[in-house]
VOKETOR-628022 format. One record per atom (N, C-alpha, C): residue in one letter; atom name; x, y, z. Coordinates in nm, 2 decimals. Layout:
BEGIN
A, CA, X, Y, Z
...
***
This chain:
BEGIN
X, N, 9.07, 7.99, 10.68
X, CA, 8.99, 8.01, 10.56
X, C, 9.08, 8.04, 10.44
X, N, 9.02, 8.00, 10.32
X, CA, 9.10, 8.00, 10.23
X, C, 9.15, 8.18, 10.16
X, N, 9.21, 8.22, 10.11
X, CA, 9.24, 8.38, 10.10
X, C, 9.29, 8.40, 9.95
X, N, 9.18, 8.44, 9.88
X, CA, 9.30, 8.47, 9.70
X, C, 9.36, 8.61, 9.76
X, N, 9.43, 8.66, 9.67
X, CA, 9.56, 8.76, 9.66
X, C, 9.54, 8.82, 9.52
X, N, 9.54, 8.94, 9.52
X, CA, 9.51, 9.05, 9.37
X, C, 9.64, 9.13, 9.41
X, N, 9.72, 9.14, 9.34
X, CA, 9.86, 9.20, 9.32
X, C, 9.80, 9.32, 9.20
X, N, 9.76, 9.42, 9.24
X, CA, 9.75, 9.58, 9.10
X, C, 9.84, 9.66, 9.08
X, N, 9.86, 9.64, 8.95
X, CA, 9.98, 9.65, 8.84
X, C, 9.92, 9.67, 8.72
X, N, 9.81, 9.79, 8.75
X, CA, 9.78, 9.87, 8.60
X, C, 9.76, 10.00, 8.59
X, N, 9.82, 10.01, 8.73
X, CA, 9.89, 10.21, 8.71
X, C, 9.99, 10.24, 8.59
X, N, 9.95, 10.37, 8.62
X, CA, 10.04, 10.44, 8.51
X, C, 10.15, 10.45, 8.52
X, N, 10.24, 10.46, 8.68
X, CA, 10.34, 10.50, 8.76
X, C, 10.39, 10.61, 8.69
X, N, 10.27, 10.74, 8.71
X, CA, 10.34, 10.90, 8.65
X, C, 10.42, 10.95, 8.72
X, N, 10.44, 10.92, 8.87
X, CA, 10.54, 10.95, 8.93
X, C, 10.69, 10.90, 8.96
X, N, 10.66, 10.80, 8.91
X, CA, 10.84, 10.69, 8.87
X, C, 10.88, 10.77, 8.73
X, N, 10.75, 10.75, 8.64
X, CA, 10.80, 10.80, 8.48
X, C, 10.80, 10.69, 8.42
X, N, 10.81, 10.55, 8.45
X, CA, 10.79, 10.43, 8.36
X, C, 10.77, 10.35, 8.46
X, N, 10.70, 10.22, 8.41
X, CA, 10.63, 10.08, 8.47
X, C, 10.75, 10.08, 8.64
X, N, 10.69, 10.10, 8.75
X, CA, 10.76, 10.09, 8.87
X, C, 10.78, 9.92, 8.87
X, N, 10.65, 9.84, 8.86
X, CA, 10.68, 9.69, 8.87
X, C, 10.71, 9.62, 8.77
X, N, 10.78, 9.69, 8.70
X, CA, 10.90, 9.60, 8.60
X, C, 11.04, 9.64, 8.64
X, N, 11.06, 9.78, 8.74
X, CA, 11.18, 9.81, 8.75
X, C, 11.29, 9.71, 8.85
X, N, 11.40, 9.71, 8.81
X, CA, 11.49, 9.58, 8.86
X, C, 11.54, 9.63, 8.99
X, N, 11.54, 9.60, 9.09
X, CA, 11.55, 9.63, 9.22
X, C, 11.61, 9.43, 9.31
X, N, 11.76, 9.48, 9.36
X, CA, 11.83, 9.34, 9.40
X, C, 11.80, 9.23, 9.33
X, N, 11.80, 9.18, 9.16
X, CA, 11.84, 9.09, 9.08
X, C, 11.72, 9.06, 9.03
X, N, 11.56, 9.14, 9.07
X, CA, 11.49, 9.10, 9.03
X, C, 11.36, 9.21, 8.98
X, N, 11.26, 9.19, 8.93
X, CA, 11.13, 9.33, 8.92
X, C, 11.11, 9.35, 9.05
X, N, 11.05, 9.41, 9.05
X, CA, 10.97, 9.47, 9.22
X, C, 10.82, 9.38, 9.19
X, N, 10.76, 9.35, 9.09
X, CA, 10.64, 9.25, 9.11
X, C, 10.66, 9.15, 9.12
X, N, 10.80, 9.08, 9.09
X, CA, 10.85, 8.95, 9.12
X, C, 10.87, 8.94, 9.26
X, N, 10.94, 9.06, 9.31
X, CA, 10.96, 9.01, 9.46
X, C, 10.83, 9.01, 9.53
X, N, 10.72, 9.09, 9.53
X, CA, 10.60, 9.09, 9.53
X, C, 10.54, 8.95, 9.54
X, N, 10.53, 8.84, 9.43
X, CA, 10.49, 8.79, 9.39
X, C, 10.54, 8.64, 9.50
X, N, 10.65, 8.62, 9.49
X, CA, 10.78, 8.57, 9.54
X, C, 10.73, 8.60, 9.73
X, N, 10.70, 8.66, 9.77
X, CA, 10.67, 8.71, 9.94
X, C, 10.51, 8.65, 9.94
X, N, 10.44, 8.68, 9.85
X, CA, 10.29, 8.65, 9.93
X, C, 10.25, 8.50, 9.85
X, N, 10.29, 8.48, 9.76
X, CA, 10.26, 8.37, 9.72
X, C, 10.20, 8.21, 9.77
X, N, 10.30, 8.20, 9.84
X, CA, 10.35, 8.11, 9.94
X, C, 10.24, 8.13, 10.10
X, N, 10.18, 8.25, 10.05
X, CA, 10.07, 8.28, 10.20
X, C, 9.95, 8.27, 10.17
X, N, 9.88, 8.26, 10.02
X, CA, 9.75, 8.28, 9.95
X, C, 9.73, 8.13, 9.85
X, N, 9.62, 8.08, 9.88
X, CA, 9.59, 8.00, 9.79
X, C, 9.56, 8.05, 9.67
X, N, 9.54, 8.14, 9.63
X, CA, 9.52, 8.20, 9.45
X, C, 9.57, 8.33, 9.47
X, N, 9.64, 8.34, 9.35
X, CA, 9.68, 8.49, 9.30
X, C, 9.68, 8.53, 9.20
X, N, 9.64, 8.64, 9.18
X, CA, 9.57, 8.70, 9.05
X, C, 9.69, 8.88, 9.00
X, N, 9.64, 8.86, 8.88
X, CA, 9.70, 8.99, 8.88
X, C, 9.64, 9.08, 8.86
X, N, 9.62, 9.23, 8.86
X, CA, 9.50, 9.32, 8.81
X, C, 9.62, 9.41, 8.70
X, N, 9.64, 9.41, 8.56
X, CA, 9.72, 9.44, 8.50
X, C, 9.65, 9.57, 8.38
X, N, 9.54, 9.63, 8.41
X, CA, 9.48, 9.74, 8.35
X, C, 9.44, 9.70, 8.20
X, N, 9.52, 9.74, 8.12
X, CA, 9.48, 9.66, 8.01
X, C, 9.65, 9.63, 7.93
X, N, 9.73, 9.59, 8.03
X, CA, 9.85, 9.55, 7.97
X, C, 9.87, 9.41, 7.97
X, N, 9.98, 9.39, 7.88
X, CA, 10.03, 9.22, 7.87
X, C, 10.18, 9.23, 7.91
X, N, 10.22, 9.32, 7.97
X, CA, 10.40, 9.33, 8.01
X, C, 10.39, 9.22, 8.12
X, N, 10.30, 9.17, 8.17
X, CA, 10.32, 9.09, 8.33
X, C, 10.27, 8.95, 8.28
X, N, 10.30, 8.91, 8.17
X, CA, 10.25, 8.79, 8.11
X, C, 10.36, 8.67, 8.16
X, N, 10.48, 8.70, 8.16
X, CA, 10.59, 8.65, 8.20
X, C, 10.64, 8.57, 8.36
X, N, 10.50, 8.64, 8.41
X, CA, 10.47, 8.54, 8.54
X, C, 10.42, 8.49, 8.53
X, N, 10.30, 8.42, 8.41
X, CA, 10.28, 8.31, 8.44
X, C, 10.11, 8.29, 8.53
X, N, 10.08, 8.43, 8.57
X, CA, 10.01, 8.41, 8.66
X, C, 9.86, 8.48, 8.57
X, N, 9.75, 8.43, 8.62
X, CA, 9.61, 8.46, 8.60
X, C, 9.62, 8.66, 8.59
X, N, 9.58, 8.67, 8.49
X, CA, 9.57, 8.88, 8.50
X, C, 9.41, 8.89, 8.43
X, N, 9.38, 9.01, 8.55
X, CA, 9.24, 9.05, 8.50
X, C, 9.28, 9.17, 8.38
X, N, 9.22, 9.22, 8.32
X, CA, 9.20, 9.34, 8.24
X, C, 9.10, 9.44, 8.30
X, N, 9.10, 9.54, 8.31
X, CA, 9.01, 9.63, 8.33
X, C, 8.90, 9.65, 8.22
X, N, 8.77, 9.60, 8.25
X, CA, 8.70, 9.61, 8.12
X, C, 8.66, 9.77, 8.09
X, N, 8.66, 9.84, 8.19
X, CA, 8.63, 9.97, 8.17
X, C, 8.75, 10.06, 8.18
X, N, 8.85, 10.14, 8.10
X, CA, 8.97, 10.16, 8.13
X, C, 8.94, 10.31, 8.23
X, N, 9.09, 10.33, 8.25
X, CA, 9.10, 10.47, 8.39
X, C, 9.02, 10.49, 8.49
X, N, 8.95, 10.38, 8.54
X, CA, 8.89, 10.37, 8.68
X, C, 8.97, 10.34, 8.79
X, N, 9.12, 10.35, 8.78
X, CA, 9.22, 10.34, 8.89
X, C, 9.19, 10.22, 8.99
X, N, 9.27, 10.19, 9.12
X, CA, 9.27, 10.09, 9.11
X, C, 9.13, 10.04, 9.20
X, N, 9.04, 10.14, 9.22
X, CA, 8.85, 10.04, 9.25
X, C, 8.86, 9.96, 9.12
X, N, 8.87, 10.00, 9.04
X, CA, 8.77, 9.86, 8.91
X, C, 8.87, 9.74, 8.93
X, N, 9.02, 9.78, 8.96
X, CA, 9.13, 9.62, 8.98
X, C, 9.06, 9.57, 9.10
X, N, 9.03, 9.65, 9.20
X, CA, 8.95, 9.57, 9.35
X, C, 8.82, 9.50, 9.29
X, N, 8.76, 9.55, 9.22
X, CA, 8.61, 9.47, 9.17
X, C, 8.62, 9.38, 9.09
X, N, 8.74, 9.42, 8.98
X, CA, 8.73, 9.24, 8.91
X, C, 8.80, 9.17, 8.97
X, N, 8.87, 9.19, 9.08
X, CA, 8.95, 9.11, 9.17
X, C, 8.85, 9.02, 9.27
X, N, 8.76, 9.10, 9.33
X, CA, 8.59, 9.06, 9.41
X, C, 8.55, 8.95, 9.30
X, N, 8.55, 8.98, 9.17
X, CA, 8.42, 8.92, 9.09
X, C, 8.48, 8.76, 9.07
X, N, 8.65, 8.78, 9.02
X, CA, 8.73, 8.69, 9.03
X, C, 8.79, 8.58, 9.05
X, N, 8.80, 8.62, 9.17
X, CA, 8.82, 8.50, 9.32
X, C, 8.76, 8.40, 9.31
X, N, 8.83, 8.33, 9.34
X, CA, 8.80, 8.18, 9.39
X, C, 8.70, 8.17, 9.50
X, N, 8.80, 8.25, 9.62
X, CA, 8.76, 8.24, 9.77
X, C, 8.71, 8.39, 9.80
X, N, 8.60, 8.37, 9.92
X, CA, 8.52, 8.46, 9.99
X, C, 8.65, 8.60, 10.02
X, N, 8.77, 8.58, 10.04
X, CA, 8.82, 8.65, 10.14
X, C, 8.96, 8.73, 9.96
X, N, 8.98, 8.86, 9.96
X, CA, 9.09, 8.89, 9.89
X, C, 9.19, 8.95, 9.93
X, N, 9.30, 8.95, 9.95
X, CA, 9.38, 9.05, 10.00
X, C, 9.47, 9.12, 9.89
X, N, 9.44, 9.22, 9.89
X, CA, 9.47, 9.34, 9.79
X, C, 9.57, 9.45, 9.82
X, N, 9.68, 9.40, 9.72
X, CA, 9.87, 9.48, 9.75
X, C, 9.87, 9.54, 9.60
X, N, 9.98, 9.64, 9.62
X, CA, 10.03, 9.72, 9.54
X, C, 10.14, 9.64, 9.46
X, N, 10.18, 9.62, 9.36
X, CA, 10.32, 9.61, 9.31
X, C, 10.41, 9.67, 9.31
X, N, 10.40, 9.75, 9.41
X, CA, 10.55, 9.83, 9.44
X, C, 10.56, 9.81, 9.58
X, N, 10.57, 9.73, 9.69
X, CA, 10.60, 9.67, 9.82
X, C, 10.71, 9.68, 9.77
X, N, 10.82, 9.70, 9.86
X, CA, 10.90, 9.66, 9.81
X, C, 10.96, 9.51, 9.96
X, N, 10.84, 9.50, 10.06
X, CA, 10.87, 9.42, 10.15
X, C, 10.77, 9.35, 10.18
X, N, 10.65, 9.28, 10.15
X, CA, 10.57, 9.26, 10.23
X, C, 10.55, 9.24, 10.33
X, N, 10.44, 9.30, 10.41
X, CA, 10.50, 9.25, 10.60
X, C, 10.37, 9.17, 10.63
X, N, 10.43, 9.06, 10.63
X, CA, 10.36, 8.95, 10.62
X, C, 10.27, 8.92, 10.75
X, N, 10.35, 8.98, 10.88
X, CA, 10.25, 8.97, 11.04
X, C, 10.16, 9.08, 11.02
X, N, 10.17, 9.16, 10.95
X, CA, 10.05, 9.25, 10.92
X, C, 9.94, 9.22, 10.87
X, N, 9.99, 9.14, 10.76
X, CA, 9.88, 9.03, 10.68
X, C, 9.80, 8.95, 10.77
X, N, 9.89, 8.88, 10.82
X, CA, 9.78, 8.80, 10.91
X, C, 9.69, 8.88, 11.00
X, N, 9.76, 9.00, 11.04
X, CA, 9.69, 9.08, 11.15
X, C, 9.55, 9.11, 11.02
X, N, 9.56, 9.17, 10.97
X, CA, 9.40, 9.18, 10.88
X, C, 9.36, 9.07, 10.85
X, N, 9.39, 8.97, 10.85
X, CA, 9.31, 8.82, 10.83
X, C, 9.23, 8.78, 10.98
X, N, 9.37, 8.82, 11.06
X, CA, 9.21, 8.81, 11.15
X, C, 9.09, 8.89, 11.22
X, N, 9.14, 9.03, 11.17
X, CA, 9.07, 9.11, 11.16
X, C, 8.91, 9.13, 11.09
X, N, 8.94, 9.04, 10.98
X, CA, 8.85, 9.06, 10.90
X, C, 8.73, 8.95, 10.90
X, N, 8.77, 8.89, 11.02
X, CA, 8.61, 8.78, 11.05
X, C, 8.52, 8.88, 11.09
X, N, 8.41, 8.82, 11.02
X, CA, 8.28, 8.86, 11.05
X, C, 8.23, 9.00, 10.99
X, N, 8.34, 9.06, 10.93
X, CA, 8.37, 9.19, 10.88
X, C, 8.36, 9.19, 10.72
X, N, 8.29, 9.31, 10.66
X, CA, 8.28, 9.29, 10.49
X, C, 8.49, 9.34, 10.49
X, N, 8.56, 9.38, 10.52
X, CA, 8.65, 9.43, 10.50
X, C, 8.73, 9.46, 10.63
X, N, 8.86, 9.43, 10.62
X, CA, 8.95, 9.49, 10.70
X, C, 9.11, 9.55, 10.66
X, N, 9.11, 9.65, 10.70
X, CA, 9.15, 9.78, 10.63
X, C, 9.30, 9.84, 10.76
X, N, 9.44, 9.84, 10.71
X, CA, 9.49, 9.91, 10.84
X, C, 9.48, 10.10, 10.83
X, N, 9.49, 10.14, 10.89
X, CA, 9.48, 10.25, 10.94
X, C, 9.59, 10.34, 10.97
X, N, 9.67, 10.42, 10.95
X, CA, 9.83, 10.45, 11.00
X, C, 9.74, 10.54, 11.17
X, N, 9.86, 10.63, 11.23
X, CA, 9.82, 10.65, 11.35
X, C, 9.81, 10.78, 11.32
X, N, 9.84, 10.87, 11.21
X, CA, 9.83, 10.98, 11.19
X, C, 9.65, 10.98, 11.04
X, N, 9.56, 10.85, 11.04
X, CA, 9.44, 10.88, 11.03
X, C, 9.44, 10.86, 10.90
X, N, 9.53, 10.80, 10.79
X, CA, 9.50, 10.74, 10.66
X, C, 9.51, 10.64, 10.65
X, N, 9.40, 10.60, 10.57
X, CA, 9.37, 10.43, 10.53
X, C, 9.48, 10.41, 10.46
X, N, 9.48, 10.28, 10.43
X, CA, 9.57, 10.16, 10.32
X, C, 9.47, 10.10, 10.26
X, N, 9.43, 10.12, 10.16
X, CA, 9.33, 10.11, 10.09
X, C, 9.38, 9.96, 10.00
X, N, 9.49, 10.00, 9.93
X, CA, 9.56, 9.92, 9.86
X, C, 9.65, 9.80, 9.91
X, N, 9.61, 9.81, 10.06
X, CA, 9.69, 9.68, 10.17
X, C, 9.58, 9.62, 10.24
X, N, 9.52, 9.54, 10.22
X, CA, 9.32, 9.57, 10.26
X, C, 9.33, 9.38, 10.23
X, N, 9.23, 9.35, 10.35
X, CA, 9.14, 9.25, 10.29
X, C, 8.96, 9.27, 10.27
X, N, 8.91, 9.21, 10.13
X, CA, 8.81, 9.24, 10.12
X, C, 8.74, 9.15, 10.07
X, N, 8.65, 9.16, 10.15
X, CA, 8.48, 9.02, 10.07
X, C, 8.42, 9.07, 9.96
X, N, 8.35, 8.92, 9.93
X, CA, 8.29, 8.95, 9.84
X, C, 8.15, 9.01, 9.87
X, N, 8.15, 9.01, 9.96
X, CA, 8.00, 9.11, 10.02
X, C, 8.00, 9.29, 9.92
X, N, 8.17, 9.30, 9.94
X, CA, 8.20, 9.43, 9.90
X, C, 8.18, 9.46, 9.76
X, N, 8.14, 9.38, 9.65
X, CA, 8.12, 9.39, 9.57
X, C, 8.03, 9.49, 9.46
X, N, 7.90, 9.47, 9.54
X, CA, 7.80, 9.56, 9.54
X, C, 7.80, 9.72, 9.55
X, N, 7.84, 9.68, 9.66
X, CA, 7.89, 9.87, 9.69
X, C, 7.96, 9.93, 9.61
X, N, 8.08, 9.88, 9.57
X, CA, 8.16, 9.88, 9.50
X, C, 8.13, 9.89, 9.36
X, N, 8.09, 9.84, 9.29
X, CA, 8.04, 9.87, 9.21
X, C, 7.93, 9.99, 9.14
X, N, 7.88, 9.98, 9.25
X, CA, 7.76, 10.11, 9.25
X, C, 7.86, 10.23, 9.24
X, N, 7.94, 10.26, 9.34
X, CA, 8.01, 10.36, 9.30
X, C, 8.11, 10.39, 9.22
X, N, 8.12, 10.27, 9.17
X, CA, 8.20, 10.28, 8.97
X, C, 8.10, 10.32, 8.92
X, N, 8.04, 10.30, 8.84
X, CA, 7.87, 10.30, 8.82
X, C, 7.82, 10.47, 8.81
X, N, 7.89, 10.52, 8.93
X, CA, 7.83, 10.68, 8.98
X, C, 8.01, 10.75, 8.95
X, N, 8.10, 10.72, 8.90
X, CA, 8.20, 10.73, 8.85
X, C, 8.25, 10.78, 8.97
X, N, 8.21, 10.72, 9.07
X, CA, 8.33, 10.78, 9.20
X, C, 8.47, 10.64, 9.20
X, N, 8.53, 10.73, 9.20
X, CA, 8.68, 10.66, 9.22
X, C, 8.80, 10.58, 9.30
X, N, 8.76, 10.66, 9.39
X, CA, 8.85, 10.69, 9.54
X, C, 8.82, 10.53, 9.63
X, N, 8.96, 10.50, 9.64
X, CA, 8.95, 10.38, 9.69
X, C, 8.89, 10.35, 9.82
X, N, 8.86, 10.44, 9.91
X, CA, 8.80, 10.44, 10.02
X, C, 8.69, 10.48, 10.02
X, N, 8.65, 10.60, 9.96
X, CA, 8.51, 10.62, 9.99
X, C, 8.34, 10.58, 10.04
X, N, 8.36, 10.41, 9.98
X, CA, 8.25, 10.38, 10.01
X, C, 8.29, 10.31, 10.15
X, N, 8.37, 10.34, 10.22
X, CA, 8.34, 10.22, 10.35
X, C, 8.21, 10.22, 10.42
X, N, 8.19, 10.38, 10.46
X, CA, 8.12, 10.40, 10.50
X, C, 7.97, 10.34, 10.50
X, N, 7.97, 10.26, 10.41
X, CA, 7.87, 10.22, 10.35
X, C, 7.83, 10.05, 10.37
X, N, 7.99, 10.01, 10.42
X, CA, 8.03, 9.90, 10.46
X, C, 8.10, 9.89, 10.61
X, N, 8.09, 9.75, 10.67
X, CA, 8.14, 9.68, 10.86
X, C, 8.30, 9.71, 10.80
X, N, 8.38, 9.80, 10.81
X, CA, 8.52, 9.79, 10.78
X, C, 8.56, 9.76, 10.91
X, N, 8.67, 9.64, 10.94
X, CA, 8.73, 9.65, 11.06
X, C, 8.86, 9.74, 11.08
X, N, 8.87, 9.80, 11.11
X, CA, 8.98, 9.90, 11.14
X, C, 9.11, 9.81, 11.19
X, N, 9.25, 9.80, 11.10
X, CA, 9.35, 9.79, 11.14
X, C, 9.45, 9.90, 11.22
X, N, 9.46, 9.92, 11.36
X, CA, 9.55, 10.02, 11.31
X, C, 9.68, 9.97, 11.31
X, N, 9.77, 10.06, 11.30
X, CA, 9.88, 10.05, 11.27
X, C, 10.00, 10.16, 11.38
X, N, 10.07, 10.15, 11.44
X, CA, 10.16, 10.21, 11.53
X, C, 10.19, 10.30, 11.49
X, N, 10.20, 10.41, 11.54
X, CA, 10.31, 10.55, 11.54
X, C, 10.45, 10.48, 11.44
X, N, 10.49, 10.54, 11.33
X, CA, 10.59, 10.53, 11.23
X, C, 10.57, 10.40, 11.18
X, N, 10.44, 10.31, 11.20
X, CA, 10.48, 10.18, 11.13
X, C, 10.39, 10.19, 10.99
X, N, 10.42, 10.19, 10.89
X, CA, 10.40, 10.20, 10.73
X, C, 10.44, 10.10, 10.62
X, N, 10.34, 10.12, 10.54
X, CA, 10.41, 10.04, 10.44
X, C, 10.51, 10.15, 10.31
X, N, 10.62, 10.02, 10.30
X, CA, 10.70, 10.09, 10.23
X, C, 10.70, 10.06, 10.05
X, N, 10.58, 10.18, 10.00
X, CA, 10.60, 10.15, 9.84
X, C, 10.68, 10.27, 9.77
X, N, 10.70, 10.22, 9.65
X, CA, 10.79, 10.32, 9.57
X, C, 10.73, 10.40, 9.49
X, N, 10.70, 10.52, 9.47
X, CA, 10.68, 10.59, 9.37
X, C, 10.76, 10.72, 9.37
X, N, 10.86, 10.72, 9.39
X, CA, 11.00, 10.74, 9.25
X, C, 11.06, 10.71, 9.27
X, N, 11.21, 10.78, 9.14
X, CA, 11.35, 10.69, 9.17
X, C, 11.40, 10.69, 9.30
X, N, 11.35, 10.81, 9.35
X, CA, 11.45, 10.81, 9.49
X, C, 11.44, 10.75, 9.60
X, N, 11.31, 10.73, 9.59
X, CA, 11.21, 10.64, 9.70
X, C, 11.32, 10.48, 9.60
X, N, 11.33, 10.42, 9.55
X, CA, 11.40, 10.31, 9.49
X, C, 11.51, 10.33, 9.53
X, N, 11.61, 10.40, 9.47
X, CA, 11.73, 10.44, 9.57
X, C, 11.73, 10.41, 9.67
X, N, 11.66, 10.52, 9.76
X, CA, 11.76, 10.51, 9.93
X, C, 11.67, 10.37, 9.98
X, N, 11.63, 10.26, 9.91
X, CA, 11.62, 10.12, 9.95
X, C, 11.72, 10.08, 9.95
X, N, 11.74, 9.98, 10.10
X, CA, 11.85, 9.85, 10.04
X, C, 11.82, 9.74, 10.00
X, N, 11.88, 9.71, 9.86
X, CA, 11.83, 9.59, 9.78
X, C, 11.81, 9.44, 9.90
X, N, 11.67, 9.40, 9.82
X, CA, 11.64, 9.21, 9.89
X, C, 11.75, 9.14, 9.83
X, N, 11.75, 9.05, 9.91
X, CA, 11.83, 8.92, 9.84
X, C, 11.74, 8.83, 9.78
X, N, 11.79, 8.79, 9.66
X, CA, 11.75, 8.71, 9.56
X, C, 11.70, 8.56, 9.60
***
């Protein structure tokens, strides 16, 4: 089935101290390499860029946040409203790897399912590493709407397929310099 891709890149990055996916990391941004890894795996990709134009330089389709500081539920809902295709899979711009067998593991996870979601083994979602329908919309919305925020909240509300994920297996994003640091730079 066909899969768009929403790359969200309209945080504040208060914990870096400035734009994390503009920062230069092995010859390139960190949304480039981003961009550059899943690309090549999704028939459409979108950007969710809050209400900035610094990510104009790719070239690529960016939503705006019509309602600002709704964190990143409102980038998942204009991302839902967006889409081309039924199915979205929804990444942070600070991957600094994407693990691409994991992707497919939630793609096929997520038949039959409004959402599928991995899980780590110590019991926190990945809210932000997610595939989601447009079934999820609704819900979603309702709880913008009721000014609830929280990227998970409403599953309950929704068929989430549970990804889990192994004892130490994580995804690896950056928010700060140091977390940037002790990476070893991609190759270009």
């Amino acid at each position: 089935m066909p899969l768009s891709a929403l790359i969200l890149a309209g945080g504040r990055s208060r914990r870096m101290g400035t734009d994390k996916a503009l920062l230069r990391f092995g010859g390139a941004t960190l949304i480039e390499h981003v961009v550059r890894q899943i690309q090549p795996r999704c028939d459409e990709l979108l950007l969710s860029v809050g209400t900035s134009d610094r990510y104009d330089f790719l070239g690529l389709p960016t939503l705006r946040d019509p309602v600002p500081e709704q964190g990143p539920l409102r980038g998942i809902a204009e991302g839902l409203r967006s889409a081309r295709h039924e199915r979205l899979l929804v990444l942070a711009c600070d991957l600094v790897q994407v693990p691409l067998a994991l992707v497919a593991r939630i793609e096929y996870a997520v038949a039959g399912h409004d959402a599928a979601v991995p899980k780590t083994a110590e019991g926190y979602w990945e809210p932000l590493f997610a595939i989601y329908t447009k079934g999820c919309l609704d819900v979603i919305d309702r709880h913008l709407d009721r000014g609830e925020l929280c990227a998970f909240g409403y599953y309950g509300e929704l068929d989430v397929a549970v990804v889990p994920l192994a004892p130490g297996e994580s995804l690896t994003n950056l928010n700060s310099l140091a977390d940037l640091e002790a990476c070893e730079p991609l190759p270009d």
